[in-house]
C-alpha positions in Angstrom: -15.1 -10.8 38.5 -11.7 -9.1 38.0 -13.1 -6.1 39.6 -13.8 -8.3 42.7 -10.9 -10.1 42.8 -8.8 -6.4 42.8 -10.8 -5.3 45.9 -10.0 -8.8 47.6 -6.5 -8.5 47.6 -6.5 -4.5 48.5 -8.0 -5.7 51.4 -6.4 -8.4 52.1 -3.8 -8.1 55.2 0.0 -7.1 54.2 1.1 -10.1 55.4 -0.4 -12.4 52.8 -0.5 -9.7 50.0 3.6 -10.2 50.9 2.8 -13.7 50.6 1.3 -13.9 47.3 3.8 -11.7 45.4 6.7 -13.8 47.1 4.6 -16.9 45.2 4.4 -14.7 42.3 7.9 -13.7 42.4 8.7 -17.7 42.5 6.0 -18.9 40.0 5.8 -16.7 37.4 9.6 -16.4 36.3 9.4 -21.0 36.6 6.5 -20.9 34.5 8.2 -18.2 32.0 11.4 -20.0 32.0 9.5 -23.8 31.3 7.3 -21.9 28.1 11.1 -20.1 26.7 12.8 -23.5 27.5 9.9 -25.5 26.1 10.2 -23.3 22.6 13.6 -23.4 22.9 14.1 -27.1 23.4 11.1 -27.8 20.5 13.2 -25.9 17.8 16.3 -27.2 18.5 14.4 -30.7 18.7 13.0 -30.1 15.3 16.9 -28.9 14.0 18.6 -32.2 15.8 16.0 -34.6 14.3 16.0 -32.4 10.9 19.7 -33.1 11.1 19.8 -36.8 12.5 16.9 -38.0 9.8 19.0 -36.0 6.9 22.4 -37.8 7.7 20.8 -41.3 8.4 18.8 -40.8 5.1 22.0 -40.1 3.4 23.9 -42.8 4.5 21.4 -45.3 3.6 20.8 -44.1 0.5 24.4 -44.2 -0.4 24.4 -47.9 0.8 21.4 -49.1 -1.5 23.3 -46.9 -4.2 26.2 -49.4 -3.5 23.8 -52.0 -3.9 22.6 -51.2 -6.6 26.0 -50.8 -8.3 27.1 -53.9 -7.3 23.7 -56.0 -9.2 24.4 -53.6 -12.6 28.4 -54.3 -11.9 27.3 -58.5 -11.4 25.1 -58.1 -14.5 27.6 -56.3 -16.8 30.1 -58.7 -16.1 28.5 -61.6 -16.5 26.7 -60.3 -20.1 30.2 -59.6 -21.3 31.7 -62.8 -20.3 34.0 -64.7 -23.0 32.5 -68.0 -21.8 28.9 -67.2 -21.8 29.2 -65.2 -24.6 30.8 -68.2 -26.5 28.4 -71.1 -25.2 25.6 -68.8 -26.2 26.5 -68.9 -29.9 26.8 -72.6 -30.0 24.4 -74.1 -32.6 21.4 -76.6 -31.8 23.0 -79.2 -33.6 25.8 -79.3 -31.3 24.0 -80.7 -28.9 21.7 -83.2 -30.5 24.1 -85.9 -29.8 26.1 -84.3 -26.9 23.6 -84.6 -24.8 26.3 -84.1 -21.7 27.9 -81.3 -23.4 24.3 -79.3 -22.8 24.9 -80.1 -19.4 28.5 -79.3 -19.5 28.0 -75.8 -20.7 25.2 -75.2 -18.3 27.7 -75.4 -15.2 30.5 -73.2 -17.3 27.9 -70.7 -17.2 26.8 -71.1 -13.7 30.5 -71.2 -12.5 30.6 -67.7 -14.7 28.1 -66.7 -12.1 29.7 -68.1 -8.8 32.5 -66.5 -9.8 30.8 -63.0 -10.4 28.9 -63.7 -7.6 28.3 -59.9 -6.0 28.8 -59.5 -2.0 25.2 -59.4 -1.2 21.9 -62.2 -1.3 20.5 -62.8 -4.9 17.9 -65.2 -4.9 18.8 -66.7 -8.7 20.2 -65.4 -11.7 18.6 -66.0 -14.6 19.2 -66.0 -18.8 16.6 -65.9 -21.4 18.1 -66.6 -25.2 16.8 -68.1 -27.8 20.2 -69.4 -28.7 20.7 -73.2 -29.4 20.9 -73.7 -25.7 17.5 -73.1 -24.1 16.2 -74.4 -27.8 17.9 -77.6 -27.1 16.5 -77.5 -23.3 15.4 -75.5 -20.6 16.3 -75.3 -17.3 15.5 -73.4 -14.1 18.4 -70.9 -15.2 18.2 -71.1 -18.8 14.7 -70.3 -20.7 13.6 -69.1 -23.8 12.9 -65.8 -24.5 9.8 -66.3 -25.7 8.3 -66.7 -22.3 9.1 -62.7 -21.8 7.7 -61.6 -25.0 4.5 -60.2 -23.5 6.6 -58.2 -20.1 7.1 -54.4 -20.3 10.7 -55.0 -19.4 11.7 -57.3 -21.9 10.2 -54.6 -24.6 12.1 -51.4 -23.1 15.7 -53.5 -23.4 15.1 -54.9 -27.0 13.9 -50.8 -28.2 17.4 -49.9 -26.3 15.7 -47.0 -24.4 17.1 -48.3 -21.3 20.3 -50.2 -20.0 18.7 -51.6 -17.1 15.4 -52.6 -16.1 14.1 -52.6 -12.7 10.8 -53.9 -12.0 8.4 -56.4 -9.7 7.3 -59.2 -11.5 4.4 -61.8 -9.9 5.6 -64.2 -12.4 8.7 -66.7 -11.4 11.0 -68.1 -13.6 11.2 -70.9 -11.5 9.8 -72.6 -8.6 12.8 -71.8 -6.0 10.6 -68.9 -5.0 9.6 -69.0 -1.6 5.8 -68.4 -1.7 6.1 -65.9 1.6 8.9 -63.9 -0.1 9.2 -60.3 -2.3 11.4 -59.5 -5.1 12.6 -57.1 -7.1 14.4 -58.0 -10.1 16.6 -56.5 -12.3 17.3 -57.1 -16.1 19.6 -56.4 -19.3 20.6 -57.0 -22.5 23.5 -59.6 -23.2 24.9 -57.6 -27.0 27.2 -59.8 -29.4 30.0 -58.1 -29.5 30.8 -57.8 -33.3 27.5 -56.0 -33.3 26.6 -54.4 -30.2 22.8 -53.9 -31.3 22.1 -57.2 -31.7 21.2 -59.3 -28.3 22.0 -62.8 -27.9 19.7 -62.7 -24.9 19.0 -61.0 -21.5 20.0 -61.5 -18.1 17.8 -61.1 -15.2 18.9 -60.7 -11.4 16.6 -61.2 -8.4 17.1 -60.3 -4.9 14.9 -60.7 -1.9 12.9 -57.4 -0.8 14.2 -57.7 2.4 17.6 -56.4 0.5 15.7 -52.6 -0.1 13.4 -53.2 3.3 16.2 -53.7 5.8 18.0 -50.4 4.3 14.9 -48.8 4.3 14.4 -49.4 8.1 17.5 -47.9 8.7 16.4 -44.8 7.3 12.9 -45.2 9.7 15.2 -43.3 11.9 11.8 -42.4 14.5 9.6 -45.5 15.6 6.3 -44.5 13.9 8.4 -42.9 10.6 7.0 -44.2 7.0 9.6 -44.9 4.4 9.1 -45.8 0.9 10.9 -46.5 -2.3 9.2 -45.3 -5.5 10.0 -45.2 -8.9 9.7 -42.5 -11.7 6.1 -43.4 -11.8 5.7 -42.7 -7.7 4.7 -46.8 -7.6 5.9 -48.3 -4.6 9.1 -50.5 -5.1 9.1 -51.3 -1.2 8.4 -49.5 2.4 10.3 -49.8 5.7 8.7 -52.4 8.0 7.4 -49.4 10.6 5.4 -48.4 8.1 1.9 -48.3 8.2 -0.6 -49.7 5.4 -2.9 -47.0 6.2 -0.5 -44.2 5.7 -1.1 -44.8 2.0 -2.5 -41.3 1.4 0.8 -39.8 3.1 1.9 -39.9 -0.6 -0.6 -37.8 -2.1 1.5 -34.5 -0.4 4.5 -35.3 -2.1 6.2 -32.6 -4.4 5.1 -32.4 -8.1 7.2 -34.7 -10.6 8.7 -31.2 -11.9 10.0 -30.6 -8.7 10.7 -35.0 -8.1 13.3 -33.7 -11.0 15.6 -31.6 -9.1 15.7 -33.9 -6.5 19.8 -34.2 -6.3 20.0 -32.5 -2.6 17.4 -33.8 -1.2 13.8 -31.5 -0.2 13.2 -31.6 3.6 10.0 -29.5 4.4 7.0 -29.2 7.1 3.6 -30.6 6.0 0.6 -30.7 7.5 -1.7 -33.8 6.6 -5.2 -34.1 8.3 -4.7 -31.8 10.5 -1.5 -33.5 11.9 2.6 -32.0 10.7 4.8 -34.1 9.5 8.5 -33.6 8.8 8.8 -35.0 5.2 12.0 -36.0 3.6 12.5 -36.9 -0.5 15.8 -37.5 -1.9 16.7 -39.0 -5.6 18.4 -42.6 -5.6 21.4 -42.1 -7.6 21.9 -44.5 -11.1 18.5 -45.1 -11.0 14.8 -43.7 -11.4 13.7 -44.2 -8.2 13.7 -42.0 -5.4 13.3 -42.2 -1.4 10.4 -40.7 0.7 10.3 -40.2 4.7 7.7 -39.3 6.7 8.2 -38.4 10.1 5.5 -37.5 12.7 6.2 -34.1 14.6 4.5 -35.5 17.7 7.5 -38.4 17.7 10.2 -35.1 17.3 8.4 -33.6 20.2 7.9 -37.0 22.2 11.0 -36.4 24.4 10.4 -32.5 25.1 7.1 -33.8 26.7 9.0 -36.2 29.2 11.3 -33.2 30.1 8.5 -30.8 30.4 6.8 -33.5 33.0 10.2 -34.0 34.8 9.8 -30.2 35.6 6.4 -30.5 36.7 7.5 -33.1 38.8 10.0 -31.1 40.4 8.0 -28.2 40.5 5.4 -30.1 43.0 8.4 -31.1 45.0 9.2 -28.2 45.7 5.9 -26.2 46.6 5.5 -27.9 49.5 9.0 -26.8 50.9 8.3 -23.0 49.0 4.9 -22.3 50.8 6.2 -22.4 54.1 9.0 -20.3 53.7 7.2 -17.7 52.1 4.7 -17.0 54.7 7.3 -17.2 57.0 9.2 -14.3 55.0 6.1 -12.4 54.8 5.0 -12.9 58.4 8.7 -12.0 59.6 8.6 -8.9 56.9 5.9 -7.5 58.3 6.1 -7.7 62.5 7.5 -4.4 63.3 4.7 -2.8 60.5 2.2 -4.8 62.8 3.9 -3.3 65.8 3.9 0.2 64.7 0.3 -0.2 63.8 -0.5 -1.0 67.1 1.1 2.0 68.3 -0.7 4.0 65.9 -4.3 2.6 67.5 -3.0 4.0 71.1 -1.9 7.3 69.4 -5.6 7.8 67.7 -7.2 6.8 70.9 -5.7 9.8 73.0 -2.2 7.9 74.3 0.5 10.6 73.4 3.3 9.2 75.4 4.3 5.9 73.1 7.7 5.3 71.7 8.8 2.7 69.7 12.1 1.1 69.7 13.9 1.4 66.5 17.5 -0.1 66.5 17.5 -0.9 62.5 18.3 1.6 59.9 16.0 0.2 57.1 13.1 2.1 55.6 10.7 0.7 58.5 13.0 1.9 61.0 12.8 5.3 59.5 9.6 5.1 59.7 9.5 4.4 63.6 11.7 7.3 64.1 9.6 9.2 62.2 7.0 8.5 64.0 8.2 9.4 67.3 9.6 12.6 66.1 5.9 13.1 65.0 4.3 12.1 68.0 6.7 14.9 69.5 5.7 17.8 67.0 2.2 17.0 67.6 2.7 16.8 71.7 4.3 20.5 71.0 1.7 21.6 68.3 -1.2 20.8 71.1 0.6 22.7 74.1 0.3 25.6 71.5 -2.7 25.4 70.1 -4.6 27.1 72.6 -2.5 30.6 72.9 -2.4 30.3 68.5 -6.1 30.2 68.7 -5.9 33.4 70.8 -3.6 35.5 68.4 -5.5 34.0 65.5 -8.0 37.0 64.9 -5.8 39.6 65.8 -2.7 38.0 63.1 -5.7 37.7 60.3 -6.2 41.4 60.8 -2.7 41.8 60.1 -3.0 40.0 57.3 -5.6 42.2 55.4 -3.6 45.6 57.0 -0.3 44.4 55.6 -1.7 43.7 52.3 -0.3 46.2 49.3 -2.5 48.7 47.5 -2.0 48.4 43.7 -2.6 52.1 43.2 0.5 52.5 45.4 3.2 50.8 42.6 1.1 52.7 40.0 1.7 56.4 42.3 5.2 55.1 43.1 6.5 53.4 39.6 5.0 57.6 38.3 6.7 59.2 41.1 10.5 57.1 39.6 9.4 58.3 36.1 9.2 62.1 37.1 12.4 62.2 39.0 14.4 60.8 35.7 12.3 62.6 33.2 13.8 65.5 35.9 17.1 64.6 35.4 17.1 63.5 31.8 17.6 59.6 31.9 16.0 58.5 29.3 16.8 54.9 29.4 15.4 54.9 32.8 12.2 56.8 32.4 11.7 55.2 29.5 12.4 51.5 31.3 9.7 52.7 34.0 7.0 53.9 32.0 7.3 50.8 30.0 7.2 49.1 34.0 4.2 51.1 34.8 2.0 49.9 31.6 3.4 47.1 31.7 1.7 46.1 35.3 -1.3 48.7 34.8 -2.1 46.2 31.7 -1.3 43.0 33.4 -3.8 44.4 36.3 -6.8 45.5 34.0 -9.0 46.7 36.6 -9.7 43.4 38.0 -10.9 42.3 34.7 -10.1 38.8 33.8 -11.3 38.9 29.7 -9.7 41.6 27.9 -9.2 42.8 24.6 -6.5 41.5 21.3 -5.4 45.8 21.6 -4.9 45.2 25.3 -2.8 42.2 25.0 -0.7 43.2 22.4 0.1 47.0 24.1 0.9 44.5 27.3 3.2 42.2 25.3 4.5 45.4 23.5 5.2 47.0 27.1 7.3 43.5 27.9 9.3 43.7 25.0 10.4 47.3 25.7 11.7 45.7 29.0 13.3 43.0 27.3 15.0 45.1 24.9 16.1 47.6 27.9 17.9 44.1 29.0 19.1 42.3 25.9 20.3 45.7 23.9 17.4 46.0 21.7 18.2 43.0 19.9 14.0 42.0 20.2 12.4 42.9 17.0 8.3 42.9 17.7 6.1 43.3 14.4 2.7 42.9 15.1 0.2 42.6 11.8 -3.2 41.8 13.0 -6.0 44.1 11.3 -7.2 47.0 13.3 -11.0 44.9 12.7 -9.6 42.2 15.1 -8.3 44.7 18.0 -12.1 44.6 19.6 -12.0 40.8 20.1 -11.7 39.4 23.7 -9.7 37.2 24.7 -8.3 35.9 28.6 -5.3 38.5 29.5 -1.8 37.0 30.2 -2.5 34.7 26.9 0.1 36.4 25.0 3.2 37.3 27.6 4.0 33.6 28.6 4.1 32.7 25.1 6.5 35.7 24.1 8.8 35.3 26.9 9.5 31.5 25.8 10.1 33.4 22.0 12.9 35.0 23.6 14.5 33.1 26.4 14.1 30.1 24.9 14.2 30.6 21.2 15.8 33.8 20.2 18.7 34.3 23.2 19.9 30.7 22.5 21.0 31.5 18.9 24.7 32.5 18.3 23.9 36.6 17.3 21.3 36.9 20.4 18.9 38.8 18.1 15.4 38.0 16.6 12.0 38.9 15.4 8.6 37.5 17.0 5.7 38.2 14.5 2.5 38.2 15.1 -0.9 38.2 12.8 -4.5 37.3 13.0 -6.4 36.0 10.8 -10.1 33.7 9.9 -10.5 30.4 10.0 -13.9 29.0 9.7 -15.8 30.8 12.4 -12.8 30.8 14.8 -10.3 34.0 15.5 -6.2 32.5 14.9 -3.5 34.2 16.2 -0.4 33.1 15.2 3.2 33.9 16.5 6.0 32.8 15.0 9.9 33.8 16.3 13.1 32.7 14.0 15.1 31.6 17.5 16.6 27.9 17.7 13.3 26.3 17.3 11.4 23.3 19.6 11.8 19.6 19.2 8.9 17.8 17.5 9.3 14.8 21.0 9.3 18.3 23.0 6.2 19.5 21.3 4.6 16.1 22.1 5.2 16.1 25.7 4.9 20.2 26.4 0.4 19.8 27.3 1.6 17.4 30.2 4.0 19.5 32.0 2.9 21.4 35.4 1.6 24.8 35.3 4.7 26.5 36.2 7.7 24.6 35.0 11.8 25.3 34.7 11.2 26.0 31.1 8.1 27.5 30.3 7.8 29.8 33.2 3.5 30.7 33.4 2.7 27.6 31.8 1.7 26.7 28.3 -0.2 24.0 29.7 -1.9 26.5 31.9 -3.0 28.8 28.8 -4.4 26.5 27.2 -6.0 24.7 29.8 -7.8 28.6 30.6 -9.2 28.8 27.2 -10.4 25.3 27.1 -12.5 25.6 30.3 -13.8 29.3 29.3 -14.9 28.3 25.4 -14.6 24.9 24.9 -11.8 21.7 23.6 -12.1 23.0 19.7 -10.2 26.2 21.3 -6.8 26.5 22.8 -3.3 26.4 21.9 -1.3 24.2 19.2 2.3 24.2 18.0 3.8 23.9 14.5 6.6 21.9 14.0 9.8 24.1 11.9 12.5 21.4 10.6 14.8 23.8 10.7 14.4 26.7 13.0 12.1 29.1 14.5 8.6 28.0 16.3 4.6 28.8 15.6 2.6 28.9 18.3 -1.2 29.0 17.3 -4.0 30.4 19.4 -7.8 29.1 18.3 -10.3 31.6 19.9 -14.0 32.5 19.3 -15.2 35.4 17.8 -16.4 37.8 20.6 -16.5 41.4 21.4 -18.8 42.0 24.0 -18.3 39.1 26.6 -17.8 39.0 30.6 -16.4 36.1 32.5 -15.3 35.2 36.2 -12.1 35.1 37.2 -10.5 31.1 36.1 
């Protein structure tokens, strides 16, 4: 399918493969910039909501913290008050016939109230004692304690393990209840005061739910967010209003009580909850056990993101129809004058030598129509010759093959320069032109294109004498291959390309100018190594990775590694050829794998 649709658009015409890349060029960088902005916009969504839910939860739990001082600050006053206090020690018998005096110290203690009265709703304040005044009578306000004997709360304040009692209690101690409304209620101990263990009773607060529930919907901070209030126990004290019934099991995620312990800054993390993430809050309430839990659905975080995602989408489909137009119009205009010159080219192949084409721009297709023209000229000139070339063409061939220089004549001419200073006694030059003479005899070989290791080392040995005649002897050539190995074959030119990089490369770029290039062979399973190794500046490992892809005949490696070992791959096989070790510190190895033959002939590579 993909192949198919790669040979449609090569054939297609250049104006609409211009066409779609100028779409291309528009779409893709939109569609890249709505996915960055998208996961941009989504993390700094996730930070600002992160952020916004943290502060909100922090402010509302300092407000119910307020709250919650203000009930313990009501109770504490009240329990401690010199009138209640007093009218609560009053015998039974003080009553019996002060009937109105019963009454009388009823309202002292409910002014005690009023005037203690905190700055938020209470729904009724309450005393149990089983002092003369609730044995006498009962009111609403006033009841015994014996009707709290059997409640959990009333037994954790008479043991002393707590101060305050916080709990939700379906029994009333009165009827003022509305039947459609929550409580939670609040208790503690009223202690004589010449012995603070003893109790002369307990005080009991209750406030509507709606107290905790309209605090708590503050916090709901997102629409669909579920807030609850638990206590110590994770029981559910109240939830926000937004939350739902069915979110229940949201609690079953929440942090371990050991971890509920070092709740003091607050735990914000990222759960995911039937297969849906949820940015969940929990955060200790402050002067008492209870603690505040927030769920917050990612979809909600990510809600707005969506709307700007389809506001660009929206603008996107605007503007294609205003986009399309324009860039088939570029792509039509960009390509006119390459129709144009196509044209041309038609008449040209037909036989139509005398077109021009009108180039007044100096843009690349305008160098092409010059081009062109100035082609169309050469070739106008090329065919008025061709007939008297085709008439020299034998004759120049001839030439060719007469001109063409007779090896034996350098070998006779390179002896003939050797004579004439061995005649004279210049012994650097003789010397220089014998080592010439082998030098070429050996590259030559009779035509031959194998040759022998003995061979290939007298040729490199012959190029090193040159060398040194250059570089003041400062080439040092020790050669330690076994005299068994001289009889293997091997292609010729292997070694000189790889000896010359030794020295212009390696050895002339050190400081002294001087060197030694060793050479050995040796076994290797089945396969014939020869190894050179030089102690000039060395080769880069990133150069030894790179040097197999260079041309034949490069600035820096003169006959070609590449070439070498590209010879001795094709003539034995890939498990042969060349390989380089890498030096750390200086110096280069150069390692030729070969087969082991002695007696082998092969054409000319």
């Amino acid at each position: 399918m993909i192949k198919k649709l790669f040979s449609f658009y090569s054939d297609l015409n250049l104006r609409y493969k211009l066409f779609i890349q100028y779409l291309l060029l528009i779409s893709v960088p939109f569609i890249i910039f709505i996915l960055v902005n998208n996961y941009i916009a989504s993390k700094d969504l996730e930070k600002q909501a992160q952020y916004s839910s943290q502060q909100t939860f922090e402010q509302n739990r300092t407000l119910l913290e307020n709250k919650i001082d203000i009930i313990k600050t009501y109770l504490t006053v009240v329990s401690t008050n010199d009138t209640v206090l007093k009218i609560l020690k009053t015998k039974s018998e003080y009553y019996v016939n002060r009937m109105g005096f019963w009454g009388f110290d009823l309202s002292e203690i409910r002014k005690q109230f009023y005037n203690a009265k905190p700055s938020i709703e209470i729904a009724q304040t309450t005393i149990y004692t089983q002092e003369a005044i609730t044995t006498f009578n009962e009111s609403y306000d006033f009841l015994n304690t014996s009707r709290i004997f059997n409640t959990v709360w009333y037994s954790k304040l008479s043991s002393k393990t707590s101060i305050f009692e916080w709990f939700q209690d379906t029994s009333t101690p009165s009827d003022t209840y509305e039947s459609t409304t929550k409580y939670i209620s609040v208790a503690r101990g009223i202690a004589k005061l010449e012995n603070l263990d003893d109790f002369l009773g307990f005080i009991r607060l209750d406030v509507p739910e709606t107290l905790i529930t309209n605090i708590l919907d503050n916090v709901a901070f997102f629409k669909n967010s579920s807030v609850y209030l638990l206590n110590n126990k994770d029981e559910i004290l109240s939830k926000s209003s937004s939350t739902d019934s069915n979110n229940i099991h949201l609690l079953s995620n929440l942090p371990s009580q050991d971890l509920i312990s070092n709740l003091n800054t607050g735990i914000w993390k990222k759960h995911t909850i039937d297969g849906k993430d949820y940015l969940v809050g929990l955060q200790r309430v402050f002067g008492v056990d209870w603690h505040l839990v927030i769920f917050i659905p990612y979809a909600e975080i990510l809600a707005s993101q969506g709307k700007a995602i389809k506001q660009m989408l929206w603008i996107t489909l605007f503007i294609i129809p205003f986009t399309l137009p324009l860039a088939f119009f570029a792509a039509a205009s960009g390509t006119r004058r390459i129709r144009s010159l196509i044209s041309q080219m038609k008449s040209v192949k037909q036989g139509d030598f005398n077109v021009r084409i009108k180039h007044e721009s100096k843009d690349e297709i305008g160098e092409l129509s010059r081009n062109f023209n100035s082609m169309i000229t050469k070739v106008t000139q090329l065919l008025e010759e061709k007939y008297a070339l085709g008439q020299d063409v034998k004759s120049m061939e001839l030439k060719a093959l007469q001109a063409q220089i007779n090896p034996h004549f350098l070998y006779n001419t390179l002896d003939l320069i050797y004579w004439k200073a061995l005649r004279i006694k210049e012994e650097s030059i003789y010397e220089v032109v014998q080592a010439l003479s082998k030098f070429y005899k050996l590259s030559l070989s009779k035509g031959e294109d194998i040759v022998t290791i003995r061979n290939e080392l007298e040729h490199i040995q012959a190029y090193v004498d040159i060398q040194n005649a250059r570089f003041k002897n400062g080439i040092n050539l020790i050669i330690d291959v076994p005299d068994e190995f001289y009889a293997y074959k091997l292609p010729k030119i292997t070694l000189q390309p790889l000896i010359e990089n030794s020295i212009i490369h390696g050895i002339l770029e050190t400081e002294e100018e001087r060197g030694t290039i060793t050479i050995s062979g040796y076994m290797d399973e089945h396969k014939f190594i020869l190894e050179l190794k030089d102690d000039g500046v060395g080769i880069s490992e990133e150069k030894i990775n790179t040097i197999f892809k260079m041309n034949t005949v490069d600035a820096f490696h003169g006959y070609g590694v590449n070439n070498i070992n590209k010879r001795i791959k094709l003539l034995y096989g890939e498990e042969y050829g060349i390989s380089y070790g890498y030096n750390k510190k200086t110096g280069t190895t150069v390692l030729i794998t070969l087969p082991i033959q002695t007696n082998v002939t092969q054409s000319s590579i």
